[in-house]
N, C-alpha and C positions, 0 to 999 in steps of 0.2 A: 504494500500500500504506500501509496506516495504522501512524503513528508508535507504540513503546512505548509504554505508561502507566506512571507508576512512582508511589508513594503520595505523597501531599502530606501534609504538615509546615509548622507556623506555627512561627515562629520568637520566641521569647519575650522579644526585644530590641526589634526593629523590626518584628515585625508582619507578614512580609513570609509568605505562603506560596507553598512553594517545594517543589521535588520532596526525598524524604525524603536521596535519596543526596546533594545537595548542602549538607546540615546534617550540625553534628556535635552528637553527643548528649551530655548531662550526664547521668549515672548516679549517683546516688547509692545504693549497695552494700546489701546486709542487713547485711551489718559496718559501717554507718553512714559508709563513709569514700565519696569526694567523685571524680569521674574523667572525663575525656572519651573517650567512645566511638566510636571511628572505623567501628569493623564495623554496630554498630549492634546488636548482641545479647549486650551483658553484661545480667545479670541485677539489677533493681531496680529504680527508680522514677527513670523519665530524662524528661527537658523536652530540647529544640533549638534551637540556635541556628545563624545563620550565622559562618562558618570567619573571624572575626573579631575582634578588640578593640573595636570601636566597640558591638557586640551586646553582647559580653559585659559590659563597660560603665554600658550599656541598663539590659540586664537588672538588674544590682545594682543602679544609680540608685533603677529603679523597682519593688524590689524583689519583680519576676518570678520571681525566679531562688527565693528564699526560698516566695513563694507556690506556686510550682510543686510543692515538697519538701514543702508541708506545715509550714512549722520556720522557725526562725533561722538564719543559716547561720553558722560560725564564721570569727571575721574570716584564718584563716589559708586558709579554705577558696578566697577573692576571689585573693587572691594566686596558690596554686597551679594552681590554672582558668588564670589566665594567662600563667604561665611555662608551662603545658603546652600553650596554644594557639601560643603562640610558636617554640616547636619545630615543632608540626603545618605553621607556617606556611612556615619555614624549609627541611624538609624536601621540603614541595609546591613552593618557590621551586626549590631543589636539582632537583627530578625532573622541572619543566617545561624547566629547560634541559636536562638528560639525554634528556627523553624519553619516562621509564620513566615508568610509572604507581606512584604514591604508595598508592593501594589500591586492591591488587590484589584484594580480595572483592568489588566494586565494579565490575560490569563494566559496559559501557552505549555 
């Protein structure tokens, strides 16, 4: 029996393409403000990366993340992207020992 297919997704750090559920999306909002999107269906204009600091990184280095958006990004924008991946990370660390699945809109 043939495997799922699930949408591929490049990832705007490293390049890598990879199935859509295993990136997380940056959203940038119609209220202009800046988010990572774990479900994958807030509304706005999102780019993806891999569930990472080295990507996310990347991305800013080589200012992926900015061309993505169309814009400049604000320098406090760099910062909260990665205090909110770090939680993401933390949480997934937490629920791989638990068990439990970290998101659960995400089945697979």
């Amino acid at each position: 029996m043939m495997e799922k297919s699930y949408p591929q997704r490049t990832c705007i750090g490293c390049r890598q393409v990879k199935d859509k559920r295993d990136l997380i999306r940056v959203v940038r909002t119609p209220e202009g403000t800046f988010c990572l999107d774990q479900g994958g269906k807030m509304n706005g204009r999102g780019a993806y990366l891999c569930p990472n600091e080295t990507c996310i990184g990347l991305a800013l280095r080589k200012g992926a993340l900015a061309k993505s958006f169309r814009m400049t990004l604000p320098p406090d924008v760099k910062e909260s992207l990665t205090e909110e991946l770090k939680k993401i990370e933390t949480e997934n660390i937490e629920h791989a020992w638990t068990g439990t699945e970290s998101r659960p809109d995400r089945l697979g």
